[in-house]
C-alpha positions, 0 to 999 in steps of 0.5 A, spaced: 239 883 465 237 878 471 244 877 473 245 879 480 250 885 479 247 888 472 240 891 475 239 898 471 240 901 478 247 898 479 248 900 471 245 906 471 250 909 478 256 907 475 254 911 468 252 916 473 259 916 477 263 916 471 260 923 468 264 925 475 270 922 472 269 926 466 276 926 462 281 925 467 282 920 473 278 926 477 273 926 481 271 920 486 268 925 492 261 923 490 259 916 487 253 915 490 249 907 487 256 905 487 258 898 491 263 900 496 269 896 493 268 900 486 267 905 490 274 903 493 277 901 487 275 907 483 279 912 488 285 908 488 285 907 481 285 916 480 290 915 485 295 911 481 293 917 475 289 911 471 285 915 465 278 912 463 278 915 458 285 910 455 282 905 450 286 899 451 292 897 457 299 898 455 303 891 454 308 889 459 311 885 454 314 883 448 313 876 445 319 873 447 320 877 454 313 873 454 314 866 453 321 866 457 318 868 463 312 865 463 315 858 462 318 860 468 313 862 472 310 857 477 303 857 474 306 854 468 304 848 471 298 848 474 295 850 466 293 843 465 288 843 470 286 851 468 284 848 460 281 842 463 276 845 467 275 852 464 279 853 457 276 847 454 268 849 456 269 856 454 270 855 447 262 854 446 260 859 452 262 866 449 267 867 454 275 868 455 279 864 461 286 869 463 291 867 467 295 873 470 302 873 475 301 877 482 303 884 479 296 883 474 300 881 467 297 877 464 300 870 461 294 866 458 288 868 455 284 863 451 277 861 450 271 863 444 275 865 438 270 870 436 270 874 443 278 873 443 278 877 436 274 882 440 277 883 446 284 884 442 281 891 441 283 893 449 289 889 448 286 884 453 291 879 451 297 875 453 303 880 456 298 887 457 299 890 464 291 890 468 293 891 474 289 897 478 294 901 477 294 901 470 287 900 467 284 902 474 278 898 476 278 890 473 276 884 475 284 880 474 287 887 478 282 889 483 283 881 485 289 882 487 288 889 490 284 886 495 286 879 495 280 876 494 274 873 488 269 878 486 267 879 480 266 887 475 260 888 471 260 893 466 261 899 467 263 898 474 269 898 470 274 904 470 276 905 463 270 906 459 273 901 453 270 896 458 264 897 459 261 891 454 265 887 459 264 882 465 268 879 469 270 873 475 277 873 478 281 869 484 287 870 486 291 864 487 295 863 492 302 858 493 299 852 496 306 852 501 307 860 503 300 863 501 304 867 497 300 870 492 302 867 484 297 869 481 290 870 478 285 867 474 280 870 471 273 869 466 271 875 463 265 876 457 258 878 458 253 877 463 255 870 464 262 872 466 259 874 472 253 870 473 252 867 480 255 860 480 260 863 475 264 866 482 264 858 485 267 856 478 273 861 479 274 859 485 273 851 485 278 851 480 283 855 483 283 850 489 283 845 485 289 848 481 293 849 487 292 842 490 295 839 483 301 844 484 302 841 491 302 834 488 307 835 483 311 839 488 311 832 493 312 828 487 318 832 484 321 832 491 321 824 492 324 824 484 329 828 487 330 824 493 331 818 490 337 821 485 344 820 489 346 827 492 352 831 488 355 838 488 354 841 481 360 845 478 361 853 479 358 855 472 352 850 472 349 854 479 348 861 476 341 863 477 339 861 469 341 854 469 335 851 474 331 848 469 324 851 466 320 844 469 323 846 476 322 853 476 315 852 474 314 847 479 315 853 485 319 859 488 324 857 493 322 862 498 323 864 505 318 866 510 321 872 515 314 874 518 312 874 524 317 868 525 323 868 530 326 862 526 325 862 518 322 857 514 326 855 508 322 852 502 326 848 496 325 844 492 318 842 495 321 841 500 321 845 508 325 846 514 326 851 520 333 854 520 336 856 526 336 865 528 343 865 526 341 862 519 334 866 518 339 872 518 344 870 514 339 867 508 334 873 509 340 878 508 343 874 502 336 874 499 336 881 499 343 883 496 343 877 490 349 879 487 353 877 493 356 880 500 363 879 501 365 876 509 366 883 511 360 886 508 356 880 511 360 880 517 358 887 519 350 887 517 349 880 521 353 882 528 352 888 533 359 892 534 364 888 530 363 882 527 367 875 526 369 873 519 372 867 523 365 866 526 361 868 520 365 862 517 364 856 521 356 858 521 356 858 513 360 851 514 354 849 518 348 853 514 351 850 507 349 843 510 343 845 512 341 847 505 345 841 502 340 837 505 333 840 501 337 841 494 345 842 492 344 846 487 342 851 492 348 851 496 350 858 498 357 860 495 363 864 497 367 869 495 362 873 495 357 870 499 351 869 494 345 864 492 345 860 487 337 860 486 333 865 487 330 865 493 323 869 494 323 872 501 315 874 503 318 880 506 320 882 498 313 880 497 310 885 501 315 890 499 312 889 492 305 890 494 307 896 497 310 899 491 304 898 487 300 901 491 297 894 493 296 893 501 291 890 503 295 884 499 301 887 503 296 886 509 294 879 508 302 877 506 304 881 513 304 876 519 308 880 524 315 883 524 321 881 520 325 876 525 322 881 532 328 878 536 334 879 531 338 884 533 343 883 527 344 891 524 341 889 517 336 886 520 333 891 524 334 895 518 329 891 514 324 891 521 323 897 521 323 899 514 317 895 511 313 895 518 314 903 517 312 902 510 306 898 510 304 902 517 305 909 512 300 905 506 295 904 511 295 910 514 294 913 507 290 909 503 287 904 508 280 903 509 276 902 516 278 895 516 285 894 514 287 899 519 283 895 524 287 888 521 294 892 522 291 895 529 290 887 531 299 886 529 303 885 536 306 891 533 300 896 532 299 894 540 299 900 543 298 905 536 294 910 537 294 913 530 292 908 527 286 907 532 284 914 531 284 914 523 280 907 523 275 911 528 274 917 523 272 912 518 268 907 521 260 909 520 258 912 526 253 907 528 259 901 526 258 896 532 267 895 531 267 903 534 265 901 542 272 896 541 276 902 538 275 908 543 275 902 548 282 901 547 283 910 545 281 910 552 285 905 555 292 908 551 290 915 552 290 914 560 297 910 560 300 915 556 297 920 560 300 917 567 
């Protein structure tokens, strides 16, 4: 083949790697030939307990579970621009174009109707779960692990049902918060990994993102043109949003490394208060609602105010009122009426798949580093804790060192020397790491 990542070499380590799987998800210590990230892959694939030897992926969703949530889901409105640009010219070039969420279910899957019939044999197909920790390496999956474009070539995949198959993924990321939606892969034969097929992915995806931020912008000046009112109890629950707005965006809220939130609704954004930062970022945690008590003793050192809890949520009612009335916080018990998706849930989830570097790129700094409200101090602690934990266990060279760079890693010493231990012994980046071990080493020792 004359693709650049289908040379009988690559091929030939990857078969070769695969008789040390043997029958189970064992056996990574010695892949020699294999491309470091499939290395990577593959060791965080027998992690998550994934078996080459399964013949297709598992499905995440019955059809009517499908089509409900990917009405709803933000890349629903961006699939025009997907079909025009990639769908449409696939249909004569034998090959498949998917669409996944963040977590690698995928919610679309079209192209040559011949390789779709074919794909259907390894449940490539709307609703099936491909994410790394369910198939083991994969270009939608393996995407989303790294957070980056990069493309599978035969039998670099985990599962050996893949192996007549190539691949091209990109992440695809919200035009507002760099939040993670999705990925959008191309999957087929050699072509599917050819070259410029990487480019393609990628200027779609671009091109997608930049059509999501229009029709963001558009909606929000629709909305701003209609007169404001307060919508009745019963039509602010969660399910009554509407399927074109919630396929627009994902109200979302941006903690991280932030002293002041971002607030996003609508398509529209503005910088909150401390105090309102807190008291949306504890509201997103518990959706069914704080009483002023629970609020109160979560929000304030010592002992809270409901009286004073209630005069900000009086000012914070306005606030929000001014982005969308619909998302005015109610009382009785404190609740959102939308659901708002704060990036610390985002790393959460990352973690909770085993995805980190993805967590990694998400994580721009401690939860509100100034706050000294008990909940938040709880949630501070609790994802720096984790996301330090998962990168300490299953970090590379480079992702200990991208969380050594965090204003919280500044005087970490653990993670310096596990980035150490596994940074080639000729890497220019070690000069830098014993650098600093020295300097902690002799302040800890004074």
């Amino acid at each position: 083949m004359t693709n650049l990542l289908q040379p009988e070499p690559l091929q030939r380590a990857a078969l070769a790697g695969h008789e040390h799987l043997g029958g189970t998800s064992g056996g990574t210590a010695e892949l020699p030939g294999l491309r470091k990230l499939i290395k990577e892959s593959w060791q965080r694939s027998a992690r998550f307990k994934a078996n080459p030897d399964n013949a297709a992926a598992p499905l995440a969703f019955d059809w009517d579970e499908l089509e409900d949530y990917r009405r709803q889901h933000p890349l629903a409105a961006i699939m025009p621009v997907i079909d025009k640009l990639l769908v449409q010219p696939s249909h004569d070039s034998g090959l498949l174009v998917a669409v996944g969420d963040e977590v690698g279910r995928l919610l679309w899957v079209d192209g040559d109707p011949a390789l779709q019939r074919r794909a259907e044999g390894m449940m490539f197909v709307p609703g099936a779960d491909w994410s790394e920790a369910s198939v083991g390496t994969s270009a939608p999956g393996t995407a989303l692990a790294l957070g980056r474009g990069i493309q599978i070539a035969g039998a670099e995949h985990y599962q050996r049902a893949v192996h007549p198959w190539s691949c091209t993924a990109v992440p695809f990321h919200d035009p507002d918060s760099g939040a993670v939606l999705g990925v959008v892969d191309i999957t087929g034969t050699a072509t599917a990994v050819a070259p410029h097929t990487l480019s393609l992915v990628e200027a779609t995806v671009a091109a997608a993102q930049a059509q999501l931020r229009v029709e963001r912008l558009q909606h929000a000046a629709e909305l701003a043109r209609k007169p404001a009112r307060r919508r009745s109890p019963a039509a602010a629950g969660r399910q009554d949003q509407g399927a074109k707005e919630g396929s627009l965006y994902r109200n979302s809220l941006q903690l991280l490394g932030r002293d002041q939130a971002l607030l996003s609704l609508g398509g529209r954004t503005v910088s909150l208060s401390a105090r309102h930062s807190e008291i949306l970022a504890l509201l997103s945690m518990h959706p069914d609602g704080l009483t002023a008590e629970e609020l109160s003793s979560l929000l304030y050192p010592g002992e809270g105010s409901t009286m004073t809890l209630r005069a900000e949520m009086v000012r914070l009612r306005k606030v929000v009122e001014q982005l969308s009335p619909d998302a005015v916080p109610g009382s009785r018990p404190y609740r959102l009426p939308v659901d708002l998706v704060p990036d610390t849930g985002q790393v959460l989830s990352c973690l909770q798949r085993g995805a980190h570097r993805i967590a990694l790129e998400i994580y721009r700094g401690a939860v509100l580093p100034r706050s000294e409200a008990p909940g938040i101090v709880e949630l501070r602690n609790r994802v720096s804790s984790l996301l330090r934990e998962a990168v300490l266990t299953d970090g590379s060279a480079e992702s200990l060192l991208k969380y050594a760079a965090l204003p919280e890693a500044s005087d970490d010493v653990g993670i310096r020397r596990a980035a150490l231990r596994l940074l080639p012994p000729r890497s220019p980046k070690r000069a830098a790491v014993v650098a600093d071990l020295e300097r902690l080493e002799a302040e800890l020792g004074a």
